[in-house]
N, C-alpha and C positions, 0 to 999 in steps of 0.2 A: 843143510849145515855148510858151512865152510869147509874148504882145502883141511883134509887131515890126511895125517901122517904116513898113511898109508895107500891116500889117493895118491901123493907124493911118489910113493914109492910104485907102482902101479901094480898093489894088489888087492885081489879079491878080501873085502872086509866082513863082510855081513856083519855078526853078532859078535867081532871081533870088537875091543874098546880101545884105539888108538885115540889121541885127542888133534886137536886142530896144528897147523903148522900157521909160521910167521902169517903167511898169504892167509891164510883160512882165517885168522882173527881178521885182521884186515878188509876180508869180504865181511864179516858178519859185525863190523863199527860200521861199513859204510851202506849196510843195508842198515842199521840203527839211524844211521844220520840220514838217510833218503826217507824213510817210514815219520821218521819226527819234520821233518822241513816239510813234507806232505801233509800233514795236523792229524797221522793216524794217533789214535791212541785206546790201543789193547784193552779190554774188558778183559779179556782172562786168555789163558797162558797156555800151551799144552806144548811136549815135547814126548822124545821116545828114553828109554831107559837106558841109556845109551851117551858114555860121555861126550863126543864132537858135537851132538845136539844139541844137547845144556850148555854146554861152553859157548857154542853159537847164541845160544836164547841168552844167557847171561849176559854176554857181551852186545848183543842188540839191545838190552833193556837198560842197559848202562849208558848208551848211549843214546838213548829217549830218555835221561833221566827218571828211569821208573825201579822203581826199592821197595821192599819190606810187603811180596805179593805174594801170592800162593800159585804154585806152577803145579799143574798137571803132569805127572809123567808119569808114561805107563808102554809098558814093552810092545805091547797095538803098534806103536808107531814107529819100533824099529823099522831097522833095514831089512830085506828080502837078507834070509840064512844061505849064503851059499854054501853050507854043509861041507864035502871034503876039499872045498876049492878054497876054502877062507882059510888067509894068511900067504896064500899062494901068487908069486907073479903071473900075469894075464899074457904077460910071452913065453912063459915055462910052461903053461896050461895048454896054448897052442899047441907048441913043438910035441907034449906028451900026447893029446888026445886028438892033436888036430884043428884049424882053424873052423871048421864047417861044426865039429862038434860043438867047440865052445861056445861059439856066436849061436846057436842055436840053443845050447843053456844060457845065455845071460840075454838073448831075443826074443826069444818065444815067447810066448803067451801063459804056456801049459807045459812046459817040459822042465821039470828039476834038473839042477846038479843032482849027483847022488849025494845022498845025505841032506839036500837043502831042499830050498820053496823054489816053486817060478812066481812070476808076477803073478796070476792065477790065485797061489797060495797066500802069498803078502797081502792080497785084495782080499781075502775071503778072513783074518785073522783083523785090517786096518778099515776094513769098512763096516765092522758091528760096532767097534766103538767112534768111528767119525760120528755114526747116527745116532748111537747113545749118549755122548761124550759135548759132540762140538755143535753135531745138527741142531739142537736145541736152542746155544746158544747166539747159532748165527739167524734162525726164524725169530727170536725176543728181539732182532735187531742188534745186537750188541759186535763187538766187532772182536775179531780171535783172529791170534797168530800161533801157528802152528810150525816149529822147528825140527826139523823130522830130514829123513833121508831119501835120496834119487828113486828106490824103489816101491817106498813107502809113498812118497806123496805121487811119484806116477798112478798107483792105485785109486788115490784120493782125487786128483784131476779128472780119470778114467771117468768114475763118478760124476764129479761136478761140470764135463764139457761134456757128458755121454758121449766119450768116444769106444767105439768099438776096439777089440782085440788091435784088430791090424793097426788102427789109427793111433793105440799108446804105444805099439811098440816102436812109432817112427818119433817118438817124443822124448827130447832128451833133457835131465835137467840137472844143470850145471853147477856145481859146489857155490856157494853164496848167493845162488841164483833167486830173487824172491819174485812170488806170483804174487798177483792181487785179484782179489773176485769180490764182485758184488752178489749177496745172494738173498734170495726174496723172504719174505715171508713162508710162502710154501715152500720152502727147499730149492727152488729152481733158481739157476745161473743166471744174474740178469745182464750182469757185464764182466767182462775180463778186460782187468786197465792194465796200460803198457805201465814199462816200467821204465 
C-alpha cells in the first residue's frame, strides 16, 4: 500500500485502520500508471481487510482504467498484529523497552510483540489463503494484483523467491513499492522483473 497516515507519523500500525496520506495516494496512481503503460491487465483483484489497502487498490484500478470488478478481500492479507505496540511511536517503543528489544520484535523471524505475530505468524495465517486464494489463479495463467502490506507480502515473497528466515528478514518493502513475478504453471517463480 502507499504512505499511510501513520507511516507518516512513525507508528507501529498493524491491525490499526489509518488511511493513505497525500504521498501514499500518489505512490499508488503512479504504480496504476506504470502497471497500465506496462499492458499489465489484472484478472482479479485481492487485498487485505484493511483500509490503506483498498484505497491503494482503488486508486491503482482507477488509474488502469478498470470499474465495475469484484475484489477480494480478506483479513489473510492484513498486516503482521503488533499487538500492544500498535498505535505506538517506534522512538517511544525504543526508549521504553530498549532499541535491541524492539528491532528484535519487528526483525525476527519468530519472536512476537506481546500481544502481536512475528513474521513467522503473518506467514502461517497469509500463506493458506495465497495457495487457496491466488495460487490457483496465477497456475490458470491469469495475472493478480495483490494490494496488501510490508509484512504480509514479505510473507508472500518469502514464499515465491524461497528465501529463507534470514534472507526475508534483510528484505525490506517500501510503501507504494510494487513487485512483479512471473509464475509458472506449477507454482514456481520463473522471473522477477524490475520495476
Amino acid at each position: 500500500h502507499g504512505q499511510s497516515e501513520w507511516n507518516l507519523k512513525n507508528l507501529f500500525t498493524g491491525w490499526k485502520n489509518p488511511d493513505l496520506t497525500e504521498a501514499g495516494v500518489a505512490e499508488a496512481r503512479a504504480t496504476g500508471r506504470m502497471l497500465s503503460q506496462r499492458g499489465y491487465v489484472p484478472d482479479a483483484w485481492f487485498t487485505s481487510a484493511l483500509r490503506r489497502a483498498q484505497h491503494t487498490l482503488d486508486l491503482i484500478l482507477e488509474e488502469m482504467g478498470i470499474a465495475d470488478v469484484v475484489i477480494a478481500r480478506n483479513r489473510a492479507l492484513n498486516e503482521r498484529d503488533y499487538g500492544d505496540l500498535s498505535g505506538l511511536n517506534k522512538d517511544e517503543a525504543r526508549g521504553r523497552w530498549g532499541e535491541a528489544q524492539v528491532h528484535q520484535w519487528r526483525r525476527s523471524y519468530d519472536v512476537p510483540p506481546p500481544g502481536g505475530e512475528s513474521l513467522k505468524d503473518t506467514g502461517a495465517r497469509t500463506l493458506p489463503y495465497y495457495e487457496a486464494a491466488i495460487l490457483p489463479r496465477l497456475r490458470a495463467g491469469e495475472t493478480v494484483l495483490v494490494a496488501a502490506h510490508g509484512n504480509s507480502l514479505r510473507a508472500l515473497v518469502m514464499a515465491i523467491e524461497g528465501l529463507t528466515p534470514d534472507e526475508i528478514l534483510a528484505r525490506e518493502i517500501a510503501t507504494g513499492e510494487p513487485l512483479i513475478y512471473r509464475i509458472g504453471a506449477d507454482g514456481e517463480l520463473l522471473e522477477k522483473l524490475e520495476v
